[in-house]
PDB file as gemmi writes it, atoms N, CA and C in Angstrom:
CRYST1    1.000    1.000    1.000  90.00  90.00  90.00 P 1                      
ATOM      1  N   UNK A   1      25.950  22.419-117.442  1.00  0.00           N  
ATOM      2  CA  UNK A   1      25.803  21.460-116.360  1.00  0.00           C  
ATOM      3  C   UNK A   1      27.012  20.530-116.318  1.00  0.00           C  
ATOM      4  N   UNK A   2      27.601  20.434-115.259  1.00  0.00           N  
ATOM      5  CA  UNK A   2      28.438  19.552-114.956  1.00  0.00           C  
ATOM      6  C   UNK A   2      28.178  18.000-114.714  1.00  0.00           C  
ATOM      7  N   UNK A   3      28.978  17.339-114.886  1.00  0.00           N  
ATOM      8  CA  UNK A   3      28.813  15.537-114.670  1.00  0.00           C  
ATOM      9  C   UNK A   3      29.488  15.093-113.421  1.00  0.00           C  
ATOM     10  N   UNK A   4      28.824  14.709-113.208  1.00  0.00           N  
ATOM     11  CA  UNK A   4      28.601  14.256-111.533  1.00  0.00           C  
ATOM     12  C   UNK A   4      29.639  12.742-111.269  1.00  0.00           C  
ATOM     13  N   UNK A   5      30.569  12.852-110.830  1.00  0.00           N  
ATOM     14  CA  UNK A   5      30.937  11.369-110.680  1.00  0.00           C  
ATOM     15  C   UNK A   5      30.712  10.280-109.077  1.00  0.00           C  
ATOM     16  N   UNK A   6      31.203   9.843-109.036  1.00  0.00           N  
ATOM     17  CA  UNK A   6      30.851   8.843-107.941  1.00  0.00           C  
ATOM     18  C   UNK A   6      31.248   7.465-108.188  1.00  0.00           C  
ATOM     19  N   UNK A   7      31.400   7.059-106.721  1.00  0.00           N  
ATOM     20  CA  UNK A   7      32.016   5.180-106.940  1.00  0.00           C  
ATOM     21  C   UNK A   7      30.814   4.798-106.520  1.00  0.00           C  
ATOM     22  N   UNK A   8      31.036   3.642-106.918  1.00  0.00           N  
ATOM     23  CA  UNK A   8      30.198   2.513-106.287  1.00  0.00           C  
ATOM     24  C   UNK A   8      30.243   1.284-105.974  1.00  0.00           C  
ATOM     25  N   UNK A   9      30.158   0.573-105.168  1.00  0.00           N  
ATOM     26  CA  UNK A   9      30.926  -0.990-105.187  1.00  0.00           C  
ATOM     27  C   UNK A   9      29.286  -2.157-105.136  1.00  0.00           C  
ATOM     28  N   UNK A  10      29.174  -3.013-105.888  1.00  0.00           N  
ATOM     29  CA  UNK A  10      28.485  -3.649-106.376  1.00  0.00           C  
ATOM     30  C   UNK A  10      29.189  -5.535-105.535  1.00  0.00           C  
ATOM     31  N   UNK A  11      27.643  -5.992-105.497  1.00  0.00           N  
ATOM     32  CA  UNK A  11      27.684  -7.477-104.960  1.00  0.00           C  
ATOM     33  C   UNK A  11      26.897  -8.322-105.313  1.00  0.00           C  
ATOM     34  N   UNK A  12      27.460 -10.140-105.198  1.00  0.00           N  
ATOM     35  CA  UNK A  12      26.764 -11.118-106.033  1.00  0.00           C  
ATOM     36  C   UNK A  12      25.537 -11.047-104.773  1.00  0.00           C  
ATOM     37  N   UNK A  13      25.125 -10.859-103.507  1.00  0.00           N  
ATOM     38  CA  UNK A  13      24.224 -11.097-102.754  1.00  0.00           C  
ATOM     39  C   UNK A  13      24.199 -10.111-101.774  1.00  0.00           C  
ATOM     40  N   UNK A  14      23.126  -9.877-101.023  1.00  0.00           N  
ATOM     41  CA  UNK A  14      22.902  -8.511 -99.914  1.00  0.00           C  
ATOM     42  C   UNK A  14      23.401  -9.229 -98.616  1.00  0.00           C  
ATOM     43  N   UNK A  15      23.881 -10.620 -98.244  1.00  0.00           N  
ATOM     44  CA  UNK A  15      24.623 -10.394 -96.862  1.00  0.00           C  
ATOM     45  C   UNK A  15      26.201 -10.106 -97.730  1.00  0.00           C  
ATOM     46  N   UNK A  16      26.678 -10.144 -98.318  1.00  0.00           N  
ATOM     47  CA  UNK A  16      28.166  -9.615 -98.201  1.00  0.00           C  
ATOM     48  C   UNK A  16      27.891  -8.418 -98.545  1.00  0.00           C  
ATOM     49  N   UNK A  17      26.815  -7.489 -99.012  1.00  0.00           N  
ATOM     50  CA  UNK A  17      26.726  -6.210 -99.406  1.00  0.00           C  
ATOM     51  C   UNK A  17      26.489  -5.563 -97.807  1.00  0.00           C  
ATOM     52  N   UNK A  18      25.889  -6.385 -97.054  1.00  0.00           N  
ATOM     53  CA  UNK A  18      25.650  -5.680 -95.722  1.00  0.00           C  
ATOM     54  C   UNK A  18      26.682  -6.152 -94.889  1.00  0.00           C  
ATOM     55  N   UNK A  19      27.525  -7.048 -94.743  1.00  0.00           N  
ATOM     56  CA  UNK A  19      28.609  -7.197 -93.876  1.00  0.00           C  
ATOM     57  C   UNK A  19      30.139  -6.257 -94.711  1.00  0.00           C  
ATOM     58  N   UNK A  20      30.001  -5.929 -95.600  1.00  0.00           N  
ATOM     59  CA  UNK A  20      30.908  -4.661 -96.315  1.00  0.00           C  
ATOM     60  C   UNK A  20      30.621  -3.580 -95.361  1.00  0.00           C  
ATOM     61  N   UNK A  21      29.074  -3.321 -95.640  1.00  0.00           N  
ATOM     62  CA  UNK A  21      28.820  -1.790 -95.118  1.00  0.00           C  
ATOM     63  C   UNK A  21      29.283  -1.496 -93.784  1.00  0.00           C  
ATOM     64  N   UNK A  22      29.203  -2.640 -92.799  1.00  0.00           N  
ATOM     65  CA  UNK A  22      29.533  -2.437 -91.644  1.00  0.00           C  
ATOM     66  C   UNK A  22      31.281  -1.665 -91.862  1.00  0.00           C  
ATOM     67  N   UNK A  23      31.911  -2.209 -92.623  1.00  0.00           N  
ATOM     68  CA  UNK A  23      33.567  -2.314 -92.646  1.00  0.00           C  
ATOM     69  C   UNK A  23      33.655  -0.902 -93.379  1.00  0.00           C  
ATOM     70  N   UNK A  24      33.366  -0.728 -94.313  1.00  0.00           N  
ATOM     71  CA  UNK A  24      33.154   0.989 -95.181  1.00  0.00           C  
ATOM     72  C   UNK A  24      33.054   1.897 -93.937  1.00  0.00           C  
ATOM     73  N   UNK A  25      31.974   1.617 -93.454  1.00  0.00           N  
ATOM     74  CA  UNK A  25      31.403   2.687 -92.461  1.00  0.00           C  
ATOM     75  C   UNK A  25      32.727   3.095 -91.652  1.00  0.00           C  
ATOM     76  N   UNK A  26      33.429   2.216 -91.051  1.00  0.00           N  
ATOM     77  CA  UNK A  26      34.400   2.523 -90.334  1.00  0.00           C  
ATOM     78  C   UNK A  26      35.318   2.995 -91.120  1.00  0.00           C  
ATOM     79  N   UNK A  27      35.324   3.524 -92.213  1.00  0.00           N  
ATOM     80  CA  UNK A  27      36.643   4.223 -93.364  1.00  0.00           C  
ATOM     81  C   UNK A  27      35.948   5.436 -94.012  1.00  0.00           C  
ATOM     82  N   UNK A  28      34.656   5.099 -94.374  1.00  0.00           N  
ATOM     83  CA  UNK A  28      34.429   6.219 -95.338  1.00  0.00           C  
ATOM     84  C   UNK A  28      32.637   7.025 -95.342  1.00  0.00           C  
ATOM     85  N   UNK A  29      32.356   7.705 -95.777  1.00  0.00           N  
ATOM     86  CA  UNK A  29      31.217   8.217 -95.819  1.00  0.00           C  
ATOM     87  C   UNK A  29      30.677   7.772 -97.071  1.00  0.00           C  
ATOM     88  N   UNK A  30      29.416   6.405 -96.517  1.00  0.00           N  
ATOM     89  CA  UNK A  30      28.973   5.885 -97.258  1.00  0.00           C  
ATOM     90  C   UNK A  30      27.228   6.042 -97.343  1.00  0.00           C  
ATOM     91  N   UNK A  31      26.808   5.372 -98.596  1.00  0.00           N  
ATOM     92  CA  UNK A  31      25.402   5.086 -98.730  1.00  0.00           C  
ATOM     93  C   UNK A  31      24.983   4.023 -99.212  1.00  0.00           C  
ATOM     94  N   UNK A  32      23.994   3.084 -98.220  1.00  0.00           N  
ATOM     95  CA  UNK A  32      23.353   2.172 -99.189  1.00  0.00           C  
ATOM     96  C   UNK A  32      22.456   2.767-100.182  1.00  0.00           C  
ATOM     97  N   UNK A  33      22.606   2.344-101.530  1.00  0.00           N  
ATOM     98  CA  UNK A  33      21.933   2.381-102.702  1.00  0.00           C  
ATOM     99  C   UNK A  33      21.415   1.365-103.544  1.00  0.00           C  
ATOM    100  N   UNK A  34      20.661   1.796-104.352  1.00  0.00           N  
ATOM    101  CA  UNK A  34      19.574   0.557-105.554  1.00  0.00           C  
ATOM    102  C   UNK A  34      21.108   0.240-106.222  1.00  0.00           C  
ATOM    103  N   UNK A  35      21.534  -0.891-106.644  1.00  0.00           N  
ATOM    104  CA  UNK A  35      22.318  -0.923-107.675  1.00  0.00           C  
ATOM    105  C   UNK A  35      22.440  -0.006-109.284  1.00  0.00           C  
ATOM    106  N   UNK A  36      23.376   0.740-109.629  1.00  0.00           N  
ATOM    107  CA  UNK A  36      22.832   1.265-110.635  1.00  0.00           C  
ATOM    108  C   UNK A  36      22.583   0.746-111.746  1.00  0.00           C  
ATOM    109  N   UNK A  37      21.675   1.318-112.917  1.00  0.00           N  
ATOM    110  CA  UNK A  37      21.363   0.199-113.878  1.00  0.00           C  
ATOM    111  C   UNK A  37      22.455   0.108-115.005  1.00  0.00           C  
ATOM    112  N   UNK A  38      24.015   0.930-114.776  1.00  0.00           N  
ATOM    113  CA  UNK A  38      25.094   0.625-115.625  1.00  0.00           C  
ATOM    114  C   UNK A  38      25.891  -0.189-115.281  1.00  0.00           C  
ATOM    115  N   UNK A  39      25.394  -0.554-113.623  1.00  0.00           N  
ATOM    116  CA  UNK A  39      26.222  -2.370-113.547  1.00  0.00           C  
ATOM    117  C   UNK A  39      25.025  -3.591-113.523  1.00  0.00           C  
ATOM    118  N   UNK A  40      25.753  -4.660-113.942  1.00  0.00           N  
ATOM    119  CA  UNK A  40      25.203  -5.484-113.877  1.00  0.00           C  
ATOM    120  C   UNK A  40      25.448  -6.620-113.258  1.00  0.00           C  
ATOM    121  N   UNK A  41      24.475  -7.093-112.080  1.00  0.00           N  
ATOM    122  CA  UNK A  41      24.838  -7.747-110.688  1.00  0.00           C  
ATOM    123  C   UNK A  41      23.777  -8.667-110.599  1.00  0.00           C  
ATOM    124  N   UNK A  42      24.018  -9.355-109.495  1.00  0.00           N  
ATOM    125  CA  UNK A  42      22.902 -10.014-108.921  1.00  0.00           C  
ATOM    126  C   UNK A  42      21.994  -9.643-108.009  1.00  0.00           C  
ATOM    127  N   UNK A  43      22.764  -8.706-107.450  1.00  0.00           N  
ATOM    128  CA  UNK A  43      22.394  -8.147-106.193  1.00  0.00           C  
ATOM    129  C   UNK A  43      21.658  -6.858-106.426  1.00  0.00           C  
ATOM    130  N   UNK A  44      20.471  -6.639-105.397  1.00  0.00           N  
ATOM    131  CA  UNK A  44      19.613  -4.784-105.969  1.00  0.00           C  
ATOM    132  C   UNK A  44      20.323  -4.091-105.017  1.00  0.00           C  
ATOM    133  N   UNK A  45      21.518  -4.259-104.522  1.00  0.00           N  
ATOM    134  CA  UNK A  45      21.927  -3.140-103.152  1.00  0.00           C  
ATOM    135  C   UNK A  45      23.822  -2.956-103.770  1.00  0.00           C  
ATOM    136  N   UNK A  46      23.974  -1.834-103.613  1.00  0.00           N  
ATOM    137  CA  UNK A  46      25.344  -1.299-103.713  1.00  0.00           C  
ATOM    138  C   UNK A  46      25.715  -0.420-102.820  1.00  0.00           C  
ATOM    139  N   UNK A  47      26.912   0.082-102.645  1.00  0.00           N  
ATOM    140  CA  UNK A  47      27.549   0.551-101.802  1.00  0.00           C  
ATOM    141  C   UNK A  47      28.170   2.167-102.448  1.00  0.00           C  
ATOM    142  N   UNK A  48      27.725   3.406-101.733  1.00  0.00           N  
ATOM    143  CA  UNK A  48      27.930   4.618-102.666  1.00  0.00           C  
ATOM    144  C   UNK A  48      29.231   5.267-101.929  1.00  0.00           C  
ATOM    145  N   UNK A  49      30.132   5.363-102.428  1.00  0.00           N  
ATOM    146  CA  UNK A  49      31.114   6.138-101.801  1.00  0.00           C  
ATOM    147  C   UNK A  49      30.829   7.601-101.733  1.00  0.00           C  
ATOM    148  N   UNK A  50      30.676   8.735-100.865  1.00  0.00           N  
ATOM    149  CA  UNK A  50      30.271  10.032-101.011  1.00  0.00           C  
ATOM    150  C   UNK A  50      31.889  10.973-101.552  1.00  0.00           C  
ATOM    151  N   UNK A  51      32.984  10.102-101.592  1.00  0.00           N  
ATOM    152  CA  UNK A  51      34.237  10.829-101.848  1.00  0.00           C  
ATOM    153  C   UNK A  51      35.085  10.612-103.269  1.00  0.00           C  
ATOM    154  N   UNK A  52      35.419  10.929-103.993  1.00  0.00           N  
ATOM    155  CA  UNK A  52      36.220  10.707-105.329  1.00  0.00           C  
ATOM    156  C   UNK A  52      38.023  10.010-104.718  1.00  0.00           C  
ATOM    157  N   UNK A  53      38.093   9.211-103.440  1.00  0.00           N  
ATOM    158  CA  UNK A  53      39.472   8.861-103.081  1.00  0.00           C  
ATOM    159  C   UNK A  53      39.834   7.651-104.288  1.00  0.00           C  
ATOM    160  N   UNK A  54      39.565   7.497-105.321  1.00  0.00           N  
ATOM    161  CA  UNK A  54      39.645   5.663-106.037  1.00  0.00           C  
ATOM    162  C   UNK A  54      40.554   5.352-106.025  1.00  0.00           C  
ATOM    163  N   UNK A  55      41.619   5.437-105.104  1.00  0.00           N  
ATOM    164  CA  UNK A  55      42.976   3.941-104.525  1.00  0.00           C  
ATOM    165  C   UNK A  55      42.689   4.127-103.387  1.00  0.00           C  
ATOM    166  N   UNK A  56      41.576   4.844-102.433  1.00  0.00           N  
ATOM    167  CA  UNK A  56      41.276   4.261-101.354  1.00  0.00           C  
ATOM    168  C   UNK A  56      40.370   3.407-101.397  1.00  0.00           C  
ATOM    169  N   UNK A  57      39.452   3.799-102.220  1.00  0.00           N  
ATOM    170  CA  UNK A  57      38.094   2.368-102.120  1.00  0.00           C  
ATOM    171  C   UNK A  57      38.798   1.258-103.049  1.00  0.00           C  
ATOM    172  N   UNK A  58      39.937   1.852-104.199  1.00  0.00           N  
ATOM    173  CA  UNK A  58      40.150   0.150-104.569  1.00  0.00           C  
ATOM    174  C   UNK A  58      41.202  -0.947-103.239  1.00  0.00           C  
ATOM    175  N   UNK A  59      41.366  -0.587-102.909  1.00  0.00           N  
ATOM    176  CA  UNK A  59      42.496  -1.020-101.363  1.00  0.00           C  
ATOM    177  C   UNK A  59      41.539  -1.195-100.639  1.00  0.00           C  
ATOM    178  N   UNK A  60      40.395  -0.603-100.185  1.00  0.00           N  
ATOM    179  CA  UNK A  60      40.014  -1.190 -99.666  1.00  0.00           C  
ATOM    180  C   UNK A  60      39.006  -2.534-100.175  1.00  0.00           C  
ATOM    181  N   UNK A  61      38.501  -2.690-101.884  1.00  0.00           N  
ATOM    182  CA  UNK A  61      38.017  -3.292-102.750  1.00  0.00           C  
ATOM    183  C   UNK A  61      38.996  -4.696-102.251  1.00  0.00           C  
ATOM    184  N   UNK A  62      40.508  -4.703-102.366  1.00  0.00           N  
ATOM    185  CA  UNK A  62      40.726  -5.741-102.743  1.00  0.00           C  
ATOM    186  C   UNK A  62      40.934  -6.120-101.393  1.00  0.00           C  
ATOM    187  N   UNK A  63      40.589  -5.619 -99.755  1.00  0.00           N  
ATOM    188  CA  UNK A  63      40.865  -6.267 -98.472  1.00  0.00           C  
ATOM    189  C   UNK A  63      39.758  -6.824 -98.590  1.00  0.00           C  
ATOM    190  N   UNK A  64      38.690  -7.348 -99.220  1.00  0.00           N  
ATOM    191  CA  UNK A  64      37.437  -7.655 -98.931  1.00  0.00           C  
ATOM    192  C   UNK A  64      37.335  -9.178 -99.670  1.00  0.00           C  
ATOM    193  N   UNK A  65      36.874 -10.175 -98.824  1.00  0.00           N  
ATOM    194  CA  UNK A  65      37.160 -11.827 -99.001  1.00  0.00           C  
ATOM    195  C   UNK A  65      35.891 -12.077-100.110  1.00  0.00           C  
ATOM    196  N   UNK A  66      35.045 -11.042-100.322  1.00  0.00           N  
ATOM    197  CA  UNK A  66      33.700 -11.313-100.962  1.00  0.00           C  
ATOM    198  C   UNK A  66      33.702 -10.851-102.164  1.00  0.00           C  
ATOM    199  N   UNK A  67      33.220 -11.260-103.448  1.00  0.00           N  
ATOM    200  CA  UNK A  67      32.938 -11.410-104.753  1.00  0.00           C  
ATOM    201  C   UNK A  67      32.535  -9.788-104.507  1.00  0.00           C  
ATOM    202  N   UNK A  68      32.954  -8.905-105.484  1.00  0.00           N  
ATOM    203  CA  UNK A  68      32.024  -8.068-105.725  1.00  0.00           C  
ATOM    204  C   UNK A  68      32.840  -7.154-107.224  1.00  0.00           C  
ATOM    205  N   UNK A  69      32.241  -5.674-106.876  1.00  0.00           N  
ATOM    206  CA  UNK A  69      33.108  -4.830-108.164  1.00  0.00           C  
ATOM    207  C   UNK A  69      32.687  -3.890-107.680  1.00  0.00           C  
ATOM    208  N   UNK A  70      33.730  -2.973-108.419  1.00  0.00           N  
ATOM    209  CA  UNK A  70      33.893  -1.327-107.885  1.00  0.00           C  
ATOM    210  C   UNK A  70      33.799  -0.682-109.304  1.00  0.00           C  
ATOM    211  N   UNK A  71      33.098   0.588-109.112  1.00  0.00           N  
ATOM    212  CA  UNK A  71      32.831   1.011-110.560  1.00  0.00           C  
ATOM    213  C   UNK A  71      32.972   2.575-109.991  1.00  0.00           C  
ATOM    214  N   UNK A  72      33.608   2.983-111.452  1.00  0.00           N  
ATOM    215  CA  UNK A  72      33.357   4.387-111.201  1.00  0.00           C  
ATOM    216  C   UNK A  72      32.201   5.131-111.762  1.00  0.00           C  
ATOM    217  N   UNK A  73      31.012   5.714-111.402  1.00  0.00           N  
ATOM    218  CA  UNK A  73      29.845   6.451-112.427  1.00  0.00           C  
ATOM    219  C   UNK A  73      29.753   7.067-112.386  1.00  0.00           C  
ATOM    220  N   UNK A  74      30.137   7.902-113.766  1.00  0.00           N  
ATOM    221  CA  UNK A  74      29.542   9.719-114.549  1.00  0.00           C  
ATOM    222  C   UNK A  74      28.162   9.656-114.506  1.00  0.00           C  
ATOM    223  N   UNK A  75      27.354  10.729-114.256  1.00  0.00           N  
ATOM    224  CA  UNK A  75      26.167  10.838-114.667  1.00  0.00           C  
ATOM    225  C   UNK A  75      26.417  12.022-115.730  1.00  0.00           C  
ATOM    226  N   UNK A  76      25.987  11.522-116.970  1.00  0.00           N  
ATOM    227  CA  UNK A  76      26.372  12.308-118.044  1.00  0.00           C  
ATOM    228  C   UNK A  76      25.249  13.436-118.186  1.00  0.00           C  
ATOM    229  N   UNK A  77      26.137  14.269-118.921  1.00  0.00           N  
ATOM    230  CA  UNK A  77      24.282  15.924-119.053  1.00  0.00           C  
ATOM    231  C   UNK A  77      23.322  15.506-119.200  1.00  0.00           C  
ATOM    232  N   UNK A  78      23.361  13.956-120.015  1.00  0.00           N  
ATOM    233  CA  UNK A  78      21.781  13.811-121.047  1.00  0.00           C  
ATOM    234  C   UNK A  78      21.170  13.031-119.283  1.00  0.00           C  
ATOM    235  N   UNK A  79      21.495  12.846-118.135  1.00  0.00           N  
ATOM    236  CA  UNK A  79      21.325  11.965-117.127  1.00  0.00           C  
ATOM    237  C   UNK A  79      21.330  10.549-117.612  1.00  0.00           C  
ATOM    238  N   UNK A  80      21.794  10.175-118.503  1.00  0.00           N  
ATOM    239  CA  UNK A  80      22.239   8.392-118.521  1.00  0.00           C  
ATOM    240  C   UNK A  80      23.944   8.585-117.549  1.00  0.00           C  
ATOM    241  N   UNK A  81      23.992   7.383-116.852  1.00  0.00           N  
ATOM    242  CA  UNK A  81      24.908   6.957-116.292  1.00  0.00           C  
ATOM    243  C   UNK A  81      25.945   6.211-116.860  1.00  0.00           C  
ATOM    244  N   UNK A  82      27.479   6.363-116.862  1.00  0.00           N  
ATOM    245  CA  UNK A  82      28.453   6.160-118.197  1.00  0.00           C  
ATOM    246  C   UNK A  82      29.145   5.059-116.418  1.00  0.00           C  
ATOM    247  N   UNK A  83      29.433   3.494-116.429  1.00  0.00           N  
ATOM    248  CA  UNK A  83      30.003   2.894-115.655  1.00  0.00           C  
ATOM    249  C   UNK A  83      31.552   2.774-115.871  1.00  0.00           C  
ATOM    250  N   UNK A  84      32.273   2.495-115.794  1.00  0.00           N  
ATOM    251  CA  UNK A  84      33.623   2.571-116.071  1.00  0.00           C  
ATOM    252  C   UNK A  84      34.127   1.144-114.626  1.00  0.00           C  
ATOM    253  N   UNK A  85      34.032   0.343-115.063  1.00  0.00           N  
ATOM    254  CA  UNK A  85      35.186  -1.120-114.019  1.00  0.00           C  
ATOM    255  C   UNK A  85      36.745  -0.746-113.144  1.00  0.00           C  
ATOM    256  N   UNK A  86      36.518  -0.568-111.944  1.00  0.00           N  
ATOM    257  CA  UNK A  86      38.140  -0.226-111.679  1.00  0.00           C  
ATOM    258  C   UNK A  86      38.598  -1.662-110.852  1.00  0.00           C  
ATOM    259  N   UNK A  87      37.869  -2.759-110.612  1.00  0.00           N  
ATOM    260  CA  UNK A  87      38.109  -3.998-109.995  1.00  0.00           C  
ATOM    261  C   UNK A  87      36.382  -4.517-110.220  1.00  0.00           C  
ATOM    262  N   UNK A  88      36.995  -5.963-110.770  1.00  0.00           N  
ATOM    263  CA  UNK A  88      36.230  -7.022-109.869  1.00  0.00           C  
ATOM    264  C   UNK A  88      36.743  -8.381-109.223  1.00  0.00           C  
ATOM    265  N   UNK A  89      35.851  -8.385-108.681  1.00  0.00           N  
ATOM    266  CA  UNK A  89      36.512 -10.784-108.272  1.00  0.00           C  
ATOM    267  C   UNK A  89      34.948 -11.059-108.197  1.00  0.00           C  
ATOM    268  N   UNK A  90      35.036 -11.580-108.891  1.00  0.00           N  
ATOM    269  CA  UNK A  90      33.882 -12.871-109.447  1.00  0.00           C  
ATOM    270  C   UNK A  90      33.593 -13.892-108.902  1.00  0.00           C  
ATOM    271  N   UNK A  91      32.565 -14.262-107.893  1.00  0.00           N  
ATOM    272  CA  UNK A  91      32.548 -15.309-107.435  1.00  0.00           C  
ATOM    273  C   UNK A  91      33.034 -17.042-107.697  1.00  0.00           C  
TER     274      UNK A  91                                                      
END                                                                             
């Protein structure tokens, strides 16, 4: 079995998680998602990138005026999720 990767971009609150999505949408093929439980946020809503581009979502990570973080996640064989940090800004 192979390991599955995926981005995800994570937020301190669900209106900048939902005024993102609007802006993603117009760049990339996205999904709202539960936050996963290998980041740790304030927020229960994240942002799923469906593409492996990571200097397009970090570029677009750092055009964004709102606190958040971008993570990259393996879902490993055993299915635990391995997070890996490629940006944050911290409120």
């Amino acid at each position: 079995m192979e390991s599955k990767v995926y981005y995800a971009m994570s937020f301190y609150n669900t209106t900048d998680t939902m005024q993102t999505e609007k802006k993603a949408k117009e760049q990339f093929e996205i999904h709202i998602m539960p936050t996963p439980r290998a980041i740790s946020t304030s927020c229960g809503l994240a942002i799923r990138f469906e593409g492996v581009d990571e200097q397009a979502y970090l570029q677009f990570a750092l055009q964004q005026q709102v606190p958040l973080g971008l993570y990259r996640i393996e879902m490993k064989e055993d299915g635990e999720p391995k997070a890996e940090s490629i940006f944050v800004r911290e409120p």
